[in-house]
ROZA-640951 format. One line per 5 residues: number of its first residue (from 1); for each residue x, y, z of N, C-alpha, C. Coordinates in steps of 0.05 Angstrom, whole numbers, plus 32768, in hexadecimal, padded with zeros to 4 digits. Layout:
REM ROZA-640951
NUM> X,Y,Z,X,Y,Z,X,Y,Z | ...;
END
This chain:
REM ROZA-640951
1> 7B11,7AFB,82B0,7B20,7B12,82A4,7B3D,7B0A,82A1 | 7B48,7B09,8290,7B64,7B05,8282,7B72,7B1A,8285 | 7B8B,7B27,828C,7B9E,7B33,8290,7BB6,7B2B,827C | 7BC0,7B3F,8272,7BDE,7B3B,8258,7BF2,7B53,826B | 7BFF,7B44,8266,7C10,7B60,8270,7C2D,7B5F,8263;
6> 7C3D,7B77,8253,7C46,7B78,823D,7C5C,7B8D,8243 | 7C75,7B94,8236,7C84,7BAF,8239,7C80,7BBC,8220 | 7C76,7BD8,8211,7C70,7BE3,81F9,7C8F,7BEF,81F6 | 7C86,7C06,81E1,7C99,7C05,81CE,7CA4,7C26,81DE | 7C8F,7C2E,81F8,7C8D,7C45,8205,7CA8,7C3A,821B;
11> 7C9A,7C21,821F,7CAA,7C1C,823C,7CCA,7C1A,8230 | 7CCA,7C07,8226,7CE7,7C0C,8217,7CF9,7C23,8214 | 7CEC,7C3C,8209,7CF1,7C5B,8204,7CFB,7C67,821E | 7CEF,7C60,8238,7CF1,7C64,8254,7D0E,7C56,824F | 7D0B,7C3C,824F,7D27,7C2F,8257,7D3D,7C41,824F;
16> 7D38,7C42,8234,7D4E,7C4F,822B,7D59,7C6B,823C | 7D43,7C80,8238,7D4B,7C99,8242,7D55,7C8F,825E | 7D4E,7C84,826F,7D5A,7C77,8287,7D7A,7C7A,8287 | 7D7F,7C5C,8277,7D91,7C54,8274,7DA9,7C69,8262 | 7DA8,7C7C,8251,7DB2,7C9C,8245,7DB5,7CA6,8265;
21> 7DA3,7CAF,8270,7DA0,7CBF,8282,7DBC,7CB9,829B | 7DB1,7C98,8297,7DCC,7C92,82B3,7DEA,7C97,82B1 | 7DE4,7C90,8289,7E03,7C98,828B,7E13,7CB0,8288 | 7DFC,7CC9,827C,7E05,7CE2,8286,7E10,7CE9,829A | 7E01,7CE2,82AE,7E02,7CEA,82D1,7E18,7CD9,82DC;
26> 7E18,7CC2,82D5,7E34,7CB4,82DD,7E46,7CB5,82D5 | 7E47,7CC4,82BA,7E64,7CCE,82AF,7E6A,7CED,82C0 | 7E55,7CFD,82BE,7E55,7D17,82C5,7E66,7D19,82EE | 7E57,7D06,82EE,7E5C,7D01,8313,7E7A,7CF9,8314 | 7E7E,7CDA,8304,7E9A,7CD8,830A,7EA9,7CF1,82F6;
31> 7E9C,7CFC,82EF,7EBF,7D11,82D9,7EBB,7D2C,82EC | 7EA5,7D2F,8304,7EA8,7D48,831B,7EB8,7D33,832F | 7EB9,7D15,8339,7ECE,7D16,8349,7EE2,7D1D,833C | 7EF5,7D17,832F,7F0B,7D13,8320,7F11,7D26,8327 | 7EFA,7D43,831C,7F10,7D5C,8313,7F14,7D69,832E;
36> 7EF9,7D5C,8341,7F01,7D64,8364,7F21,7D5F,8366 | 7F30,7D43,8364,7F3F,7D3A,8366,7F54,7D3C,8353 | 7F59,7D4D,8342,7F69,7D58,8329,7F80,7D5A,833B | 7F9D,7D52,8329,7FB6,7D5A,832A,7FBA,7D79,8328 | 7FC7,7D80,8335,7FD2,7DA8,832E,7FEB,7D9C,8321;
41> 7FDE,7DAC,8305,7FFF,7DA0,82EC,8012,7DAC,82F5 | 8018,7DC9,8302,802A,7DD4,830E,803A,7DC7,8321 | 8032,7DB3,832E,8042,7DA5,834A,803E,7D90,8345 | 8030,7D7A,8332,803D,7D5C,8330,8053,7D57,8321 | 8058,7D33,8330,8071,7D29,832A,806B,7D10,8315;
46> 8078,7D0E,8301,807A,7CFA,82FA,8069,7CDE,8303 | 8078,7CD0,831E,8062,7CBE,832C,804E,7CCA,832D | 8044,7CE1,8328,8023,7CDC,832F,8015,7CDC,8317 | 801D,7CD7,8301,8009,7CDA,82EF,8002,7CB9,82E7 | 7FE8,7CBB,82E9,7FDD,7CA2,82E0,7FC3,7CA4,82CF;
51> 7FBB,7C8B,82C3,7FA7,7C96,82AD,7F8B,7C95,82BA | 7F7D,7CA0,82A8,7F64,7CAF,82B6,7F63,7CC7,82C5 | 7F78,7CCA,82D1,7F74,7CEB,82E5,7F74,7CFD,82D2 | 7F69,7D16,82E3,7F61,7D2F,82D7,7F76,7D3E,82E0 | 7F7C,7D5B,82CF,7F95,7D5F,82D5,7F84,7D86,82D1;
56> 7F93,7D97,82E4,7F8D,7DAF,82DE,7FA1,7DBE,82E3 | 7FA7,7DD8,82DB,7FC1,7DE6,82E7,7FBA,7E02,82D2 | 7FD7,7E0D,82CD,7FE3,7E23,82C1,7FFA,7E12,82AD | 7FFC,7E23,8295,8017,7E17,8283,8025,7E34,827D | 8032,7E32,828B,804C,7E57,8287,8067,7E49,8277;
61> 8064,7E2B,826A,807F,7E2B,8260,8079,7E0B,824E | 8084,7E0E,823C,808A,7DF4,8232,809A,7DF0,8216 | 80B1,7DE1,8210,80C3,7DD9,81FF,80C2,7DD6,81E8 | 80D7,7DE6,81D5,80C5,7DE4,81BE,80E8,7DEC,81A8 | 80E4,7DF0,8191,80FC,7DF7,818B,80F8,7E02,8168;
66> 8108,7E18,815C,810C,7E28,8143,810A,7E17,812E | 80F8,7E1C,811C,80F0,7E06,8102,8113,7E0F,80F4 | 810D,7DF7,80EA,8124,7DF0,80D7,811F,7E15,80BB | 8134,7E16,80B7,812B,7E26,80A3,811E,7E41,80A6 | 811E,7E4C,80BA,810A,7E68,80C4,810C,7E6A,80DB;
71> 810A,7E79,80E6,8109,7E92,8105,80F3,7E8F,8115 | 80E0,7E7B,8104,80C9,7E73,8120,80C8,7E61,8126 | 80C0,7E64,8146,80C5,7E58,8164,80AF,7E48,8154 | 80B1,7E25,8164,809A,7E18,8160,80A1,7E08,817F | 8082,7E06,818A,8084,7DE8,81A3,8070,7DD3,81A1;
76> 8067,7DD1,8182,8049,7DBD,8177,805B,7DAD,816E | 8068,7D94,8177,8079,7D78,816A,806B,7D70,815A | 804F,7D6A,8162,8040,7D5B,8145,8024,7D60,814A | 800D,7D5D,8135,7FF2,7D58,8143,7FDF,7D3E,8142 | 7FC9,7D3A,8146,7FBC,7D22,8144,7FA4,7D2B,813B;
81> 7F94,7D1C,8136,7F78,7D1A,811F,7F6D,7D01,8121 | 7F57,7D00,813A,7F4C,7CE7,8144,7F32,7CE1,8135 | 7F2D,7CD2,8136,7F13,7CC3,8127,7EFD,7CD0,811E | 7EF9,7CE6,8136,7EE0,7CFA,812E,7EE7,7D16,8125 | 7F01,7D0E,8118,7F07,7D2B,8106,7F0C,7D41,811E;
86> 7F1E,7D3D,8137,7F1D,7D49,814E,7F3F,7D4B,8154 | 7F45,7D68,8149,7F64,7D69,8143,7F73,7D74,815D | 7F89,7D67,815F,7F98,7D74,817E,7FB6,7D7F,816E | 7FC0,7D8E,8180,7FDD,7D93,817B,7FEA,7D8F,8194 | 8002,7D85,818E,8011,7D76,81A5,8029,7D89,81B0;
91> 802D,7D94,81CD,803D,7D9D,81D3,8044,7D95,81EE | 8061,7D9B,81F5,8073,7D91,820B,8075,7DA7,8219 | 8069,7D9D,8239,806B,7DA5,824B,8082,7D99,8271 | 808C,7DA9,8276,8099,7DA0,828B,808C,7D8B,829C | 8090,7D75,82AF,808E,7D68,82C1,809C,7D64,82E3;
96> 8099,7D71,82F7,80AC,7D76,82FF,80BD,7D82,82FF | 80DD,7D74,8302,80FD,7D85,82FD,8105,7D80,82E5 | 8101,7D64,82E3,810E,7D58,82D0,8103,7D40,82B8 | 80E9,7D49,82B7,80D8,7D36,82A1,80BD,7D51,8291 | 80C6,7D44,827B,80B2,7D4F,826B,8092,7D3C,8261;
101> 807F,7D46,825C,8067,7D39,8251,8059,7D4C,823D | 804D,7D3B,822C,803C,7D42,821B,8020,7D4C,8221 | 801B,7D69,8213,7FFE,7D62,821A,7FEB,7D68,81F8 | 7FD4,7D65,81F9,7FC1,7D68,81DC,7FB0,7D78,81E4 | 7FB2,7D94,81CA,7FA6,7DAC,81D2,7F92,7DA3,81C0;
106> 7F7D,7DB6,81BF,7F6E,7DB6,81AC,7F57,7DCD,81A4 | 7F4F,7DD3,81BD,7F42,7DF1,81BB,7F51,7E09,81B1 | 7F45,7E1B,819A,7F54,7E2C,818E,7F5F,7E3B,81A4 | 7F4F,7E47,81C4,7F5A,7E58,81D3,7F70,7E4F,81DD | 7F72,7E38,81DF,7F87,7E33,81E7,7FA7,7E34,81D3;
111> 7F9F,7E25,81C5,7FB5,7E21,81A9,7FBF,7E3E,81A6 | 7FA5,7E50,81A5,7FB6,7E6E,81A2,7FC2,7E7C,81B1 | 7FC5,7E7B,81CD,7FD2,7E7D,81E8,7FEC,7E6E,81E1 | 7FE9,7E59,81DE,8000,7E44,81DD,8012,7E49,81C5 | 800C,7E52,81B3,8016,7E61,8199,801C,7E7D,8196;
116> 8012,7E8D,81B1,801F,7EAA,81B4,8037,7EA7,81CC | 8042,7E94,81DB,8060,7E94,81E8,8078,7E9A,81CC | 807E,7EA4,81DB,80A5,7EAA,81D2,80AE,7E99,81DC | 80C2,7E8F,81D2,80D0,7E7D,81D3,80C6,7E60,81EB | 80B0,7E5C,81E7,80A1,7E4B,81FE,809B,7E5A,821D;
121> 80A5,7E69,821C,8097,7E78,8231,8088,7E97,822D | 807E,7E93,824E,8062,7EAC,823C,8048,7EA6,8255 | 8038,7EB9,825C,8027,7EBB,8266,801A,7E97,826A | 8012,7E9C,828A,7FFF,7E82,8291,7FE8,7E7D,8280 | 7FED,7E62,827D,7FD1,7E64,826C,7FBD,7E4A,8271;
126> 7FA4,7E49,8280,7F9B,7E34,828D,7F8F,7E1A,827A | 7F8F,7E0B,8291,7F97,7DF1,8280,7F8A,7DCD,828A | 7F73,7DD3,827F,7F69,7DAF,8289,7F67,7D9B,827C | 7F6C,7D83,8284,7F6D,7D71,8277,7F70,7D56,8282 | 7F76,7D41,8271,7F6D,7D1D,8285,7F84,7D0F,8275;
131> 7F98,7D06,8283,7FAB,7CED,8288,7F9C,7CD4,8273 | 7FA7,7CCE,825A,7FAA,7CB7,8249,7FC1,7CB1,8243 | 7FC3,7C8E,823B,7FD5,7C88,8220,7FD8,7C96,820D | 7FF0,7C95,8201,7FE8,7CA6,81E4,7FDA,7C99,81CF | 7FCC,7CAF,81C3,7FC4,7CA7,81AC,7FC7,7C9C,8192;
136> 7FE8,7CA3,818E,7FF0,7CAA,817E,8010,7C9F,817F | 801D,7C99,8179,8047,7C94,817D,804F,7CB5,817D | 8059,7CB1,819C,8070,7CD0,819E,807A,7CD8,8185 | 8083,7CEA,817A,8098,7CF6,8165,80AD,7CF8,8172 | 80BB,7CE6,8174,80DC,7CE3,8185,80EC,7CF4,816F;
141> 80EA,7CF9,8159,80FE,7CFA,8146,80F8,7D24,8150 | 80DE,7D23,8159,80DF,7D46,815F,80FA,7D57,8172 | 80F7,7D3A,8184,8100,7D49,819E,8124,7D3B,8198 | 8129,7D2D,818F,8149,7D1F,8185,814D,7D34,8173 | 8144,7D49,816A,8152,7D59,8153,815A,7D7A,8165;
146> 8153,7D75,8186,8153,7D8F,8194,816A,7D89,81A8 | 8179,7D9C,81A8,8198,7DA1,81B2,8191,7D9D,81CB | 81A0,7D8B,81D8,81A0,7D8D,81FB,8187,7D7F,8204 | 8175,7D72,81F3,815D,7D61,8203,8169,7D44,8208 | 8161,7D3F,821F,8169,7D23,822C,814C,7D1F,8228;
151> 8147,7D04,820E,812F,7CEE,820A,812F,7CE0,8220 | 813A,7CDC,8233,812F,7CC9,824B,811D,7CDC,825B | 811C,7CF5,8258,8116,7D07,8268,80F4,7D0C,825D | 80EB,7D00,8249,80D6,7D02,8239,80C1,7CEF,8245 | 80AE,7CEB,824E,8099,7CD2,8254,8089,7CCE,8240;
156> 808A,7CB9,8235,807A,7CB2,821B,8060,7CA0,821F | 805F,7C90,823D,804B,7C89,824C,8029,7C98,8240 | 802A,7CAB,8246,8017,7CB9,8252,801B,7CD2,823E | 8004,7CE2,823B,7FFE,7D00,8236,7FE7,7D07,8246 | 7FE4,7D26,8239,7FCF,7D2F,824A,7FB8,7D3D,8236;
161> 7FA3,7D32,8231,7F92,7D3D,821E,7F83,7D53,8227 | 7F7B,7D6B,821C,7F6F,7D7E,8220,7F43,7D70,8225 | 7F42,7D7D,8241,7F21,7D7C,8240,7F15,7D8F,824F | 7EFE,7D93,823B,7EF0,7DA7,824B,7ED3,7DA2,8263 | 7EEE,7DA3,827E,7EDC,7DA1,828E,7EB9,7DB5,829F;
166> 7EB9,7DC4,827F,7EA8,7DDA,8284,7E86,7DBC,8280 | 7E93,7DAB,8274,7E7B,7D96,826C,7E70,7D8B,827B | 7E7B,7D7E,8290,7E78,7D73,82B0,7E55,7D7A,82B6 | 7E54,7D8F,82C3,7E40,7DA4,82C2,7E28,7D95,82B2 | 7E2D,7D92,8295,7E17,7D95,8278,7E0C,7D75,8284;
171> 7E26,7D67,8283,7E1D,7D41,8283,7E0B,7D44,82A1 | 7E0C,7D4C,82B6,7E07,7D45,82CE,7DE8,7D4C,82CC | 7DE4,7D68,82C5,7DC9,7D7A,82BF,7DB7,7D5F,82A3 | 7DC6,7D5A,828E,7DB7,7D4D,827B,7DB0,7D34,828B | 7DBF,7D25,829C,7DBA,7D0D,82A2,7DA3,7D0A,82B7;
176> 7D9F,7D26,82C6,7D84,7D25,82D7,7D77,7D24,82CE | 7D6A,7D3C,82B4,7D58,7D49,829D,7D4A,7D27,8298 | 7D62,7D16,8284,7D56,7CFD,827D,7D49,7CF3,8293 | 7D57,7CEB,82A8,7D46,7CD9,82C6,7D31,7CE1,82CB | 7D31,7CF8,82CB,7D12,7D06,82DA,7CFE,7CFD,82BD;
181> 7D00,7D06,82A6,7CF7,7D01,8293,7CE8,7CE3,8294 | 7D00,7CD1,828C,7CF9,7CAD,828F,7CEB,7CA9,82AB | 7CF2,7CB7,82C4,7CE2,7CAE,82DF,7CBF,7CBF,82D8 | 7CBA,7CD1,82CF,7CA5,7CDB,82C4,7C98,7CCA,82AE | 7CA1,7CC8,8298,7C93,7CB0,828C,7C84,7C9A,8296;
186> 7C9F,7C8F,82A9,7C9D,7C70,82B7,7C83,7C6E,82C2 | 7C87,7C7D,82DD,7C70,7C82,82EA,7C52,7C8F,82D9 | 7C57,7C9A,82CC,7C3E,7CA9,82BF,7C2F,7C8A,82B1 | 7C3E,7C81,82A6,7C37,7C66,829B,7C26,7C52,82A3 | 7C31,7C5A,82BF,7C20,7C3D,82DB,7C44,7C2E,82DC;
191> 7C59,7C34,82D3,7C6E,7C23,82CA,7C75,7C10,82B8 | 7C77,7BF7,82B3,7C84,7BED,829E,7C6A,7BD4,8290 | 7C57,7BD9,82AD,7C44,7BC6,82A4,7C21,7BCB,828D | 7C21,7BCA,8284,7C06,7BCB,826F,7BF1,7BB2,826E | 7BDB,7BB9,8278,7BC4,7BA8,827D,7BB6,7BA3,8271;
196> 7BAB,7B98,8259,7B99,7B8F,8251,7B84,7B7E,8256 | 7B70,7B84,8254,7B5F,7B72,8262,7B4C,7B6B,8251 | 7B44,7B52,824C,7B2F,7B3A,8239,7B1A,7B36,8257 | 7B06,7B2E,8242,7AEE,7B25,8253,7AEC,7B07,824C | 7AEC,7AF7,825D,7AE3,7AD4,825E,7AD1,7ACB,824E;
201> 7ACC,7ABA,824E,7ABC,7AB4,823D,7A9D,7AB2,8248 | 7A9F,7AA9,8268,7A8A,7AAB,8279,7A80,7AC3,827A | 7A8F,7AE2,8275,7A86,7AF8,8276,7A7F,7B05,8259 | 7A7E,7AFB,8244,7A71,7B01,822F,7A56,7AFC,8225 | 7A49,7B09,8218,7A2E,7AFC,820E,7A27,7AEB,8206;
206> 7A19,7AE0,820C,7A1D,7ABC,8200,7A06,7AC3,81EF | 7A10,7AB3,81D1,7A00,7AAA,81BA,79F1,7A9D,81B6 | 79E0,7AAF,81AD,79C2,7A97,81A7,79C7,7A85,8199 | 79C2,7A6A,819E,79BA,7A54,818F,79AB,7A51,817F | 79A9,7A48,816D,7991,7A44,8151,7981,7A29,815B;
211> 7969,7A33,8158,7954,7A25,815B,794C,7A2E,8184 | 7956,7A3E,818E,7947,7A4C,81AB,7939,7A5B,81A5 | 7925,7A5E,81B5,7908,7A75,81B0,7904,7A7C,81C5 | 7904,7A9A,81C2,7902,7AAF,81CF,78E0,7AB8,81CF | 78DB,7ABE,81EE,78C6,7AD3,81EF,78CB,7AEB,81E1;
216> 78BD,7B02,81DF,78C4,7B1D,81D9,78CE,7B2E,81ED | 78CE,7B21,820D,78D5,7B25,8224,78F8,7B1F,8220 | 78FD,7B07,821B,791A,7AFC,821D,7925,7B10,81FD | 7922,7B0F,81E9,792D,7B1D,81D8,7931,7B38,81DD | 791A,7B4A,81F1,7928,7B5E,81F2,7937,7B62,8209;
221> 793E,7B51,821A,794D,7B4D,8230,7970,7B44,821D | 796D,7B33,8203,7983,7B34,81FC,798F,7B4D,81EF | 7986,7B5D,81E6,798A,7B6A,81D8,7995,7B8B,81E4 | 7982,7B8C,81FE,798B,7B99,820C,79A8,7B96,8213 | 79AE,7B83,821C,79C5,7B73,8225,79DD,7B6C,8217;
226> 79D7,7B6F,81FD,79E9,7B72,81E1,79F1,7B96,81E3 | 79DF,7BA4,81DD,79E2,7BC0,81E0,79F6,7BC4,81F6 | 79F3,7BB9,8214,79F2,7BC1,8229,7A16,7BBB,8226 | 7A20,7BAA,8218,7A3A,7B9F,8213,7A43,7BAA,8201 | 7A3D,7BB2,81EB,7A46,7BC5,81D4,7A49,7BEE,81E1;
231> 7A39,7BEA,81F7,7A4B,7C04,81F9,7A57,7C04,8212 | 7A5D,7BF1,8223,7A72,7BE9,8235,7A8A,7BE1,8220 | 7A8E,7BDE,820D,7AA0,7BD0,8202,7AA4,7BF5,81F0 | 7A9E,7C04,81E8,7A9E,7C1E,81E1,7AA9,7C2F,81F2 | 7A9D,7C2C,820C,7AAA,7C40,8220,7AC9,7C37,8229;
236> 7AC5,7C19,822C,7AE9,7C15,8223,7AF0,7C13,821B | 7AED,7C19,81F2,7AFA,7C20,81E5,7B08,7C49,81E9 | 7AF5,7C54,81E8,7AFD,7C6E,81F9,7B11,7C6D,8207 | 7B0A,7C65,8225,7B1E,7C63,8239,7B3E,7C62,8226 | 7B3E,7C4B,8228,7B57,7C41,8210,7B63,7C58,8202;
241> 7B51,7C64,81E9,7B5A,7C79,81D8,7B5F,7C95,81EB | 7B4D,7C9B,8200,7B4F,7CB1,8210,7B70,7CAE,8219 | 7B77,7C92,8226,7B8E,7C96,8230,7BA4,7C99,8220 | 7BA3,7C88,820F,7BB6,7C88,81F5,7BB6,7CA4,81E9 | 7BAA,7CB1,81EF,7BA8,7CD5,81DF,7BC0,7CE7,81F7;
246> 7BB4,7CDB,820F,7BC0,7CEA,8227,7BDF,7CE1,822A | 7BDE,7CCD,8220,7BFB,7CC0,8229,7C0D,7CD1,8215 | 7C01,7CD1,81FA,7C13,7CDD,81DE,7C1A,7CFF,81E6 | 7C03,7D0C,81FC,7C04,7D26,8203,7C21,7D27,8215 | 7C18,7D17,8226,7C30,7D19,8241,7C4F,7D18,8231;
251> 7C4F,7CFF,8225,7C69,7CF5,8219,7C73,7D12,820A | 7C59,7D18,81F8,7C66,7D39,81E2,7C6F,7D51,81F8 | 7C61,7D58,820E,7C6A,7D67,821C,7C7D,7D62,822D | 7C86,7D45,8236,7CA3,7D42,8239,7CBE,7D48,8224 | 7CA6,7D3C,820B,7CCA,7D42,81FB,7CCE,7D58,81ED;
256> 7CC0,7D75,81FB,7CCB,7D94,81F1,7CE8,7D8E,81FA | 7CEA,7D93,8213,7D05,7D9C,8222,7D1B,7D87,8212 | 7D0F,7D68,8209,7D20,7D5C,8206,7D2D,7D63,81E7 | 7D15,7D72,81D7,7D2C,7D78,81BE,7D41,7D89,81C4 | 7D35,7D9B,81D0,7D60,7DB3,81CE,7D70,7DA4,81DD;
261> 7D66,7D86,81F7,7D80,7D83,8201,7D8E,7D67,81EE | 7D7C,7D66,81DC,7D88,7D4C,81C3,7D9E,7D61,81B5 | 7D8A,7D7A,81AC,7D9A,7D8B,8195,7DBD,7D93,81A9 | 7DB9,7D92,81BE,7DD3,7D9F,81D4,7DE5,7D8A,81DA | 7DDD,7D6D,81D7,7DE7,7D59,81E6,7DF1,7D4C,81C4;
266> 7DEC,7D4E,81AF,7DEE,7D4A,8192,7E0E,7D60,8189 | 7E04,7D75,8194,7E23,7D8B,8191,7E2E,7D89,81A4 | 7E39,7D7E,81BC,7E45,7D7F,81D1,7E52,7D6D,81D7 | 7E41,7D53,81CF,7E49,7D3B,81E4,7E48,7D27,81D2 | 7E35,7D1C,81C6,7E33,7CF9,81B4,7E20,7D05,81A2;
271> 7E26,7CF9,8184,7E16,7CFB,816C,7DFF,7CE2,816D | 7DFC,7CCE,8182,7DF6,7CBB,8182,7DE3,7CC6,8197 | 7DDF,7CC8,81A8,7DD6,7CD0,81BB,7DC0,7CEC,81B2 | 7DCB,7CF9,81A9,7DB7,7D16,819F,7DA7,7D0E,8189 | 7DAA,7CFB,8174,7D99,7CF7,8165,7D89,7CE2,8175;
276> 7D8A,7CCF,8182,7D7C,7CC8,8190,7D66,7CDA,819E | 7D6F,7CEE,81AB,7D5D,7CFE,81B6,7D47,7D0B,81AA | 7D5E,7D0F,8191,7D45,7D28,817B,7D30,7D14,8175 | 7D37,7CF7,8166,7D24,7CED,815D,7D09,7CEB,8176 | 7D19,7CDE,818C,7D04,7CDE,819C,7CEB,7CF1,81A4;
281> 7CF4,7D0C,81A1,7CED,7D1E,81A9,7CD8,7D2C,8193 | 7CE2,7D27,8178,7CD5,7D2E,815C,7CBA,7D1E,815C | 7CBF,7D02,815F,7CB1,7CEA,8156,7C9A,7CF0,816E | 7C99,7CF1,818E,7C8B,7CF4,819B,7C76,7D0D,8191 | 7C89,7D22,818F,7C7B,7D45,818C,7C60,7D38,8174;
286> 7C6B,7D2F,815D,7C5C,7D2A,8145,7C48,7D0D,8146 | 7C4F,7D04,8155,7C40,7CEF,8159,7C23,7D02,816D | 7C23,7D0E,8181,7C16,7D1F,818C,7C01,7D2F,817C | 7C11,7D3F,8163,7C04,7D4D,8154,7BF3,7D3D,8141 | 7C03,7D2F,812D,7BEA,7D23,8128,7BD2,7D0F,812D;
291> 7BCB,7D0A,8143,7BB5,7CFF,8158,7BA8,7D0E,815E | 7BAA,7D35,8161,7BA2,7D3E,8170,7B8E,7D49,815B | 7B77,7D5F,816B,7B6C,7D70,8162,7B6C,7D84,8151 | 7B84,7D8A,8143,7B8D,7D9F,813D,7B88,7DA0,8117 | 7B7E,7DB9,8111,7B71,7DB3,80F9,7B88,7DB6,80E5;
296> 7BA0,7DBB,80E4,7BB9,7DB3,80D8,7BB4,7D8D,80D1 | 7BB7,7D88,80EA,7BBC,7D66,80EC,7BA3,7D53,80E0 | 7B8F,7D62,80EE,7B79,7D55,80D7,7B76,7D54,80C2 | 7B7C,7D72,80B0,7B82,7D6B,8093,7B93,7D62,808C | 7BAD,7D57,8099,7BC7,7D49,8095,7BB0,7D2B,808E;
301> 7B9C,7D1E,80AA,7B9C,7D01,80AF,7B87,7CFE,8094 | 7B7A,7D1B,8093,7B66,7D10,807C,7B73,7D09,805D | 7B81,7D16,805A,7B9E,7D13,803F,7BA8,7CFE,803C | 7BAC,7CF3,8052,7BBF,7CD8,8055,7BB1,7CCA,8064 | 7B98,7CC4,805E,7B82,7CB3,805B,7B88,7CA7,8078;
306> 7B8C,7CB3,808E,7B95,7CA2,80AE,7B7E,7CA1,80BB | 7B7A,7C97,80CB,7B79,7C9B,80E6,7B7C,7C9A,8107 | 7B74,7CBC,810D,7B87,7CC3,811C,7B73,7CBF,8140 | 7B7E,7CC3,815A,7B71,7CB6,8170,7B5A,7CCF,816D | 7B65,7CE1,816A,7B4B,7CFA,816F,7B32,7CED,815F;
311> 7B35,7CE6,8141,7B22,7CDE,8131,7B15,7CCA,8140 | 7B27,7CB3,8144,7B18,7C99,8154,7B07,7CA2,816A | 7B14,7CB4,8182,7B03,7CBB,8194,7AED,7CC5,8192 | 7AE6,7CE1,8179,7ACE,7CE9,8167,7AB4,7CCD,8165 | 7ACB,7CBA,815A,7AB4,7CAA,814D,7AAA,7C99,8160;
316> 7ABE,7C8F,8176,7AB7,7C80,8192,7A99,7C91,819E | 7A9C,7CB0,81A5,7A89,7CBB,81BC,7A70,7CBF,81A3 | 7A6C,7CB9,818B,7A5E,7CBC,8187,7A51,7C9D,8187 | 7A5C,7C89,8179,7A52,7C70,817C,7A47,7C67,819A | 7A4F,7C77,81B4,7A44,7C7B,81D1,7A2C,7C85,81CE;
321> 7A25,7C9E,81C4,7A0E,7CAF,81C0,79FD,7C9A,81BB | 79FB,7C8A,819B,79EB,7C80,8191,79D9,7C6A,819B | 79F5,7C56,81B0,79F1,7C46,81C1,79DE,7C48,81D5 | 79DD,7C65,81E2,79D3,7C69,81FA,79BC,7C70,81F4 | 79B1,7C7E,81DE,799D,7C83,81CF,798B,7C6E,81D1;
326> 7993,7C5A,81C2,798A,7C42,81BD,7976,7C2F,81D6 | 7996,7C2C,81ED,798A,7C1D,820B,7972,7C36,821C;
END
């Protein structure tokens, strides 16, 4: 008996959701220490800001000055428009006594809070976000055109980009969803290994030679014995198709839950990542349906001239019948 042993195109699919899965959860995990460990924007200094930290607080004030030409207050120096069409407006906020920093708004609730102060001040208005380089070159020429600002007093190092730590939560929950998912597969599978098994050559029927003569005793001893192999070789064709039906079941009833969290993880988080999901999740569901029993799918396989495992299995238990008949 010969053994193959192979990784399919299933096990692979596993890897993947795995490997999605980890990095949800490991982003989700380190961005809940962080925000454990968040700056209070209200009481840091200068020295403490460094990149990567998470930053949380209240904003009751920040610098801003009368457009040229008109009676309205402005404190938006400039905005930005990053790669994914993902627009911020930039405003200055205190540091300390004596240093100011930038931060990038971007949620309308916020922008409109931050756009209803008088004269930069005005009701608290809450505020999260994560310590970067800029994106972008300061607008020095904003803050040089405002009476009484000391530019040394400006940090151009660093800003503070707006994030919504309400996500934390979504990555940590999606990144289990996948694991349990890929550890379900895995195991349902037997794991990464697939067995095929050939028969020797010592264990096959050996061929008559031309010119041996048979009693009527030995001929039907072969023949029996031919039969007796043709539906051992039928019942594991079955087996085979039985499992291959069951496996397409399991996988489709894993990937319900996984379409809405493709369609959620597609609007939330990565365009790369959610279509990934959907497809996966589509291609499984439909791959399921048409194999199955279902008289939709059969007149789909009969149209498009296929065939599908249900049909094979049909034609397998009957070619068993006939067999057994026979011996």
């Amino acid at each position: 008996m010969k053994y193959h042993i192979f990784i399919t195109k299933k096990e692979i699919l596993t890897a993947i959701l795995f490997i999605v899965g980890m990095i949800f959860l490991g982003k989700g995990l380190h961005a809940a220490y962080q925000y454990h460990n968040a700056l209070d924007l209200n009481t840091m200094q200068e020295r403490d800001l460094k990149e990567g930290a998470y930053v949380t607080g209240n904003i009751d004030t920040y610098i801003g000055k009368r457009m040229y030409g008109s009676n309205k207050f402005s404190g938006m120096s400039q905005g930005y428009l990053n790669l994914v069409g993902k627009s911020y407006d930039v405003y200055t906020i205190p540091v300390g006594k004596e240093s100011y920093l930038c931060i990038m708004a971007h949620s309308k609730s916020l922008l409109n809070q931050l756009e209803a102060f008088e004269e930069g001040h005005g009701e608290a208005v809450s505020f999260e976000g994560k310590i970067i380089e800029p994106p972008i070159d300061i607008n020095l020429a904003w803050y040089e055109s405002m009476d009484g600002f000391r530019m040394e007093s400006l940090i151009t190092s660093f800003v503070i980009v707006e994030k919504d730590f309400g996500k934390i939560k979504d990555r940590i929950y999606i990144g289990i969803l996948l694991l349990v998912v890929a550890a379900i597969r895995f195991f349902g599978a037997g794991g990464i290994k697939n067995v095929v098994m050939e028969e020797s050559e010592n264990e096959r029927p050996v061929p008559q030679k031309s010119g041996d003569c048979y009693d009527g005793k030995q001929h039907n001893t072969k023949q029996r014995y031919d039969s007796d192999y043709e539906l051992r070789a039928e019942q594991m064709r079955l087996d085979i198709l039985e499992r291959r039906f069951h496996e397409l079941k399991r996988s489709a009833l894993l990937c319900i839950p996984l379409l809405p969290a493709g369609c959620y993880i597609l609007y939330r988080f990565s365009l790369l990542f959610g279509i990934l999901l959907i497809v996966i999740s589509v291609k499984s569901i439909w791959r399921y349906f048409i194999n199955s029993e279902n008289t939709a799918a059969k007149f789909l396989v009969r149209k498009c001239n296929l065939k599908s495992l249900s049909v094979q299995i049909e034609e397998c238990e009957k070619n068993i019948e006939t067999l057994e008949e026979k011996g």
